[in-house]
The first five atom37 places (N, CA, C, CB, O) and aatype in JSON, in Angstrom:
{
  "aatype": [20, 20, 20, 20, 20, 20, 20, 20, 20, 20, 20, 20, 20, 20, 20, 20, 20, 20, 20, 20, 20, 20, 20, 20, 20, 20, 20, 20, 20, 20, 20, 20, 20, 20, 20, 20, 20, 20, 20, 20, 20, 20, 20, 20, 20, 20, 20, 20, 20, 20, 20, 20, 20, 20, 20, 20, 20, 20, 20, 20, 20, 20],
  "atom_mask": [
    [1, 1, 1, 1, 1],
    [1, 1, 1, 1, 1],
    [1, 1, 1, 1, 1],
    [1, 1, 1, 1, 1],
    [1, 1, 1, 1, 1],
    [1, 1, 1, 1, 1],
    [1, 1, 1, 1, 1],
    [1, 1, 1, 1, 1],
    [1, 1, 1, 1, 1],
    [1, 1, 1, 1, 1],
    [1, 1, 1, 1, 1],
    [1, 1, 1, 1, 1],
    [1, 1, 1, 1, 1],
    [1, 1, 1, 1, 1],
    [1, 1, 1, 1, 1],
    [1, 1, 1, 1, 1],
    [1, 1, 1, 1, 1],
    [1, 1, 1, 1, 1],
    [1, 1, 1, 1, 1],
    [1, 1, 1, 1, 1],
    [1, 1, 1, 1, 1],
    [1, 1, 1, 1, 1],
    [1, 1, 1, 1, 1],
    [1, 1, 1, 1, 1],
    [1, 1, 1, 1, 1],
    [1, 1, 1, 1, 1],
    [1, 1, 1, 1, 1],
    [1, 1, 1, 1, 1],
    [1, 1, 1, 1, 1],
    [1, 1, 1, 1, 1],
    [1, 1, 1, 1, 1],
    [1, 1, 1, 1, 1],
    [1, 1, 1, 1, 1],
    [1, 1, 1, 1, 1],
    [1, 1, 1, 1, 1],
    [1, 1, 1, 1, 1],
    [1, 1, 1, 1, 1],
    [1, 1, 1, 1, 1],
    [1, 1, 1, 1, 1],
    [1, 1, 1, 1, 1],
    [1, 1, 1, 1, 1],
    [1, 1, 1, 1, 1],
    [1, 1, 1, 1, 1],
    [1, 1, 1, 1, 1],
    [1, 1, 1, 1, 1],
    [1, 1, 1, 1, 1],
    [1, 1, 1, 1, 1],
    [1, 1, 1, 1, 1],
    [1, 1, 1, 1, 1],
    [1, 1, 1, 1, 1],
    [1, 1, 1, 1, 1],
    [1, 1, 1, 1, 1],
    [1, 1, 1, 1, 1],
    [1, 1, 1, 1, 1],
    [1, 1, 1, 1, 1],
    [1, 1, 1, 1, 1],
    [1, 1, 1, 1, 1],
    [1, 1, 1, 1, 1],
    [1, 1, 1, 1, 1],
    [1, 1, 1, 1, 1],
    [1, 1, 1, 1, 1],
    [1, 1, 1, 1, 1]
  ],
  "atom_positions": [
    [[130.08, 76.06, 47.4], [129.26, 77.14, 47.89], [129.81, 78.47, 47.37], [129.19, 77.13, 49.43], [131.01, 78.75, 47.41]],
    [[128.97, 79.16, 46.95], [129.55, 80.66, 46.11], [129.79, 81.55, 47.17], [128.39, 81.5, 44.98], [129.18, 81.42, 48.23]],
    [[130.47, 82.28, 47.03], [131.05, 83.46, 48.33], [130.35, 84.55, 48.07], [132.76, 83.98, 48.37], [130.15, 84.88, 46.9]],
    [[129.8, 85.4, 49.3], [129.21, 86.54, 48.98], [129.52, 87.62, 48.58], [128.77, 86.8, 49.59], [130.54, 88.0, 49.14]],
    [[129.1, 88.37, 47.83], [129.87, 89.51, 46.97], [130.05, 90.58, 48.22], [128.85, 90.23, 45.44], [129.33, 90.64, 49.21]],
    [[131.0, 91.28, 47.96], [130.95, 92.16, 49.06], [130.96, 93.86, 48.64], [132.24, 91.75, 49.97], [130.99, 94.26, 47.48]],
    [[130.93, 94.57, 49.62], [130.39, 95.88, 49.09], [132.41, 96.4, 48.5], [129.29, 97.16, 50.81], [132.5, 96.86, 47.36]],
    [[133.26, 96.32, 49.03], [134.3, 95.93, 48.56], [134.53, 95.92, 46.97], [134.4, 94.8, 49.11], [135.03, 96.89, 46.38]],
    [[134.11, 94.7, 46.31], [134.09, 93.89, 45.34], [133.58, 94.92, 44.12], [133.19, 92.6, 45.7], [134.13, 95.17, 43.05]],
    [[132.12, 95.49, 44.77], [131.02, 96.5, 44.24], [131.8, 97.42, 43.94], [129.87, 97.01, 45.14], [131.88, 97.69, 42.75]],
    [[132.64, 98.22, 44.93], [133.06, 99.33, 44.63], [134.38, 99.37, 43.5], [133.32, 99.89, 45.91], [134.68, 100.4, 42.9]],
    [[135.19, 97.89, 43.29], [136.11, 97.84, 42.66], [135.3, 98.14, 41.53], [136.94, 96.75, 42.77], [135.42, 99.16, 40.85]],
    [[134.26, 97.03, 41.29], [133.7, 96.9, 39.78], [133.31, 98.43, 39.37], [132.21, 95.78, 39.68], [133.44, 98.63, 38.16]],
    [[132.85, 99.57, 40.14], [131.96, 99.96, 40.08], [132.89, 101.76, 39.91], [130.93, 99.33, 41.27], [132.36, 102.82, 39.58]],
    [[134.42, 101.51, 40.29], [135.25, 102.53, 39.85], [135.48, 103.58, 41.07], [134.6, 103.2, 38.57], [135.91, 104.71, 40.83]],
    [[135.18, 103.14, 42.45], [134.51, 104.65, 43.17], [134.96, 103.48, 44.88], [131.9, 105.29, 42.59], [135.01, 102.25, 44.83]],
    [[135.11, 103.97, 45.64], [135.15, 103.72, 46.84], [134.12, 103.11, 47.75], [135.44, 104.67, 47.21], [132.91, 103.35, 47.69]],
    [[134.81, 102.18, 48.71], [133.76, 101.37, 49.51], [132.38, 102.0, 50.27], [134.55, 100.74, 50.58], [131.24, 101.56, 50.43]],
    [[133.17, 103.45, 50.72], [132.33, 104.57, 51.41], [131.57, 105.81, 50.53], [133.34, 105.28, 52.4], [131.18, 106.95, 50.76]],
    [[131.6, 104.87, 49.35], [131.11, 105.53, 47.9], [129.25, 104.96, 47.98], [132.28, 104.62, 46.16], [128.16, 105.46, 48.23]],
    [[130.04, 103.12, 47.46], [128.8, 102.48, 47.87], [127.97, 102.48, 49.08], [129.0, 101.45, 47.76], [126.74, 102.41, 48.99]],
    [[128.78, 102.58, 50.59], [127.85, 102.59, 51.71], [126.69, 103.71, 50.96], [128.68, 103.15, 53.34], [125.57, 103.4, 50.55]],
    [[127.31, 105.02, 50.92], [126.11, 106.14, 51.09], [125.62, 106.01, 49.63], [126.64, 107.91, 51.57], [125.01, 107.07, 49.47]],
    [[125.55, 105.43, 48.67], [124.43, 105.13, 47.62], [123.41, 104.21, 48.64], [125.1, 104.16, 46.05], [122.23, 104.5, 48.83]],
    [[124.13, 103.01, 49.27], [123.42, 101.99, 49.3], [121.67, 102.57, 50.1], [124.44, 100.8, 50.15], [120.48, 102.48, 49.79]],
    [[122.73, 103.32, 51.54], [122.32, 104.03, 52.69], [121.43, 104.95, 52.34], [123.33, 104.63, 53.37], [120.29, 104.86, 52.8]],
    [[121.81, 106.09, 51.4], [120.89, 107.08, 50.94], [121.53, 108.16, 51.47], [119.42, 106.96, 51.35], [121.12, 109.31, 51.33]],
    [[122.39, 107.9, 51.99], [122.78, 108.74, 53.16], [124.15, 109.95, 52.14], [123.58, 107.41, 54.77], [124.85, 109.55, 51.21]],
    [[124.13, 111.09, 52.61], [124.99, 111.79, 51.89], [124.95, 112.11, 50.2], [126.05, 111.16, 52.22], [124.27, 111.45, 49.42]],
    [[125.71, 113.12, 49.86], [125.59, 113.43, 48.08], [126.23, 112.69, 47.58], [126.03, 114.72, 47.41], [127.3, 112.67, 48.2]],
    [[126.25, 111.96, 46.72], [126.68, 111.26, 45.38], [125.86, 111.53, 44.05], [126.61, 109.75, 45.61], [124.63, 111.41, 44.01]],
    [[126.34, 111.77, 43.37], [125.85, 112.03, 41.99], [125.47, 111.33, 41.05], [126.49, 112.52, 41.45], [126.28, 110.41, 40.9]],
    [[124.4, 111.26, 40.12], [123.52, 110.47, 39.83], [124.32, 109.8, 39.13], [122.38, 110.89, 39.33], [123.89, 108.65, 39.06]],
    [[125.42, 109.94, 38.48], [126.16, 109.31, 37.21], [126.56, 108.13, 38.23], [127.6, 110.33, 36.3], [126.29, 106.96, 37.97]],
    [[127.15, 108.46, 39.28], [128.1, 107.34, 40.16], [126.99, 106.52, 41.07], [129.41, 108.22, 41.35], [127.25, 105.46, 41.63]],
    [[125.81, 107.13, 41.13], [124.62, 105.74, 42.08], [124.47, 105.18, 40.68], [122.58, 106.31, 43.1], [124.58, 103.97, 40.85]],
    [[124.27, 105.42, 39.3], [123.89, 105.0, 38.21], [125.14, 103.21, 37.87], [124.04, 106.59, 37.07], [125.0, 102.02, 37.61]],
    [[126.39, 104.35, 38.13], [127.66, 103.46, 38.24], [127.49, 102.27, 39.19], [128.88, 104.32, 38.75], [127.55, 101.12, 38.77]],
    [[127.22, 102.67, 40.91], [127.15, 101.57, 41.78], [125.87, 100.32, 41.96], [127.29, 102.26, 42.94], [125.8, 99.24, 42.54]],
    [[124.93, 101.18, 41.1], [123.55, 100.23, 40.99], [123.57, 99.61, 40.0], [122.24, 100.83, 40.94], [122.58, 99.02, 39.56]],
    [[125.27, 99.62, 39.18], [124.46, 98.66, 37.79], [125.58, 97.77, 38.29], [124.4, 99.27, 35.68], [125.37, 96.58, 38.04]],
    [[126.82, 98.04, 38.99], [127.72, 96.8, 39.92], [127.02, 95.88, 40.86], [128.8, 97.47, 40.94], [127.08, 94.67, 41.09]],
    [[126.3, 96.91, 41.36], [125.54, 95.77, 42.4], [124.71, 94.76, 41.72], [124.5, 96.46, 43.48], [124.71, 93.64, 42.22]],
    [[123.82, 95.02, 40.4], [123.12, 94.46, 39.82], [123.88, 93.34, 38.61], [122.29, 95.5, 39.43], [123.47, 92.34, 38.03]],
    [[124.79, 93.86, 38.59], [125.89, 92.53, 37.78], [126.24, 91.48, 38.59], [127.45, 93.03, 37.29], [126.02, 90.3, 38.35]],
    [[126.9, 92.02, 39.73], [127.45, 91.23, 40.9], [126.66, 90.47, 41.85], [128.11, 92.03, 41.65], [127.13, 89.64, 42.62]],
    [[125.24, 90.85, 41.76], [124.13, 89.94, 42.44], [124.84, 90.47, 43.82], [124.05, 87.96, 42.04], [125.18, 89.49, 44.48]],
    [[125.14, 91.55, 44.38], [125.6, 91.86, 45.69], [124.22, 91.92, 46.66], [126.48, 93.32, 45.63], [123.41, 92.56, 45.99]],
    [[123.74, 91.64, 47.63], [123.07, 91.62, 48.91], [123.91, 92.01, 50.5], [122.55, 90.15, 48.92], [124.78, 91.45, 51.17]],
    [[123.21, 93.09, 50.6], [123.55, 93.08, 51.94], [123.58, 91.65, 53.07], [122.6, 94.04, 52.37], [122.76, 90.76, 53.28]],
    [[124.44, 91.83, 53.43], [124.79, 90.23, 54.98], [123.97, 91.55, 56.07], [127.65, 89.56, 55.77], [124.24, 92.72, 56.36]],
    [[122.88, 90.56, 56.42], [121.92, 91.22, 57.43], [122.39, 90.76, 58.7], [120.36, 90.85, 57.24], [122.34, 91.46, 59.7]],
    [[122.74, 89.87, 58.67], [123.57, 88.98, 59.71], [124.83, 90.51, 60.28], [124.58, 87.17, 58.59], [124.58, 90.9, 61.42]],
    [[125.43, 90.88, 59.92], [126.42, 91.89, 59.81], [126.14, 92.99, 59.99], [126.94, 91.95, 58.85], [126.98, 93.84, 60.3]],
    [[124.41, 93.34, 59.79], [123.65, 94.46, 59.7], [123.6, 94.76, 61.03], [122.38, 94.35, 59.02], [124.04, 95.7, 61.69]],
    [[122.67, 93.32, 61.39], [122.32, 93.17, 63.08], [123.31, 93.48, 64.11], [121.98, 91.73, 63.46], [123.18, 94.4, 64.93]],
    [[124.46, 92.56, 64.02], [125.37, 92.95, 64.74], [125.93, 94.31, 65.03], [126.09, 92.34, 64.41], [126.28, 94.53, 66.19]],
    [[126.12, 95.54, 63.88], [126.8, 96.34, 64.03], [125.69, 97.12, 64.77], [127.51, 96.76, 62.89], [126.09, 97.97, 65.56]],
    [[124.13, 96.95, 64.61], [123.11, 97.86, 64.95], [122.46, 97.41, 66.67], [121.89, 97.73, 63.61], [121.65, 98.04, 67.35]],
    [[123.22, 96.02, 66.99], [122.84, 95.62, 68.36], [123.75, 96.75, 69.49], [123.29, 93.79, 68.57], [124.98, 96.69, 69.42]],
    [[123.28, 97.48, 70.22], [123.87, 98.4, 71.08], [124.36, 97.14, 72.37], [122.62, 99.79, 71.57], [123.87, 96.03, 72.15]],
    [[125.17, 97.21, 73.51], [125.16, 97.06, 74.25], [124.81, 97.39, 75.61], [125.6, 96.93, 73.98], [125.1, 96.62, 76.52]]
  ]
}
């Protein structure tokens, strides 16, 4: 079974920090087009997908 790429993994390939990729992924915050250019062609090598499973959890309030 292949292991899931992680946003981690992305950011190694991709030269730039884990909280680099969140806010490309997110939309959220400035990053510059050269470095979403950088993290969208890691994610797209790496076949990375968000774990929705992981999504849910962090977004379930108590």
């Amino acid at each position: 079974m292949k292991m899931m790429t992680t946003m981690l993994e992305v950011a190694k390939r991709a030269g730039v920090s884990k909280a680099t990729v969140s806010r490309v992924l997110s939309g959220n915050g400035y990053v510059s087009q050269e470095t979403k250019d950088r993290v969208f062609q890691a994610v797209e090598e790496s076949g990375y997908r968000p774990n929705l499973l992981a999504r849910n959890l962090s977004a379930k309030s108590t």
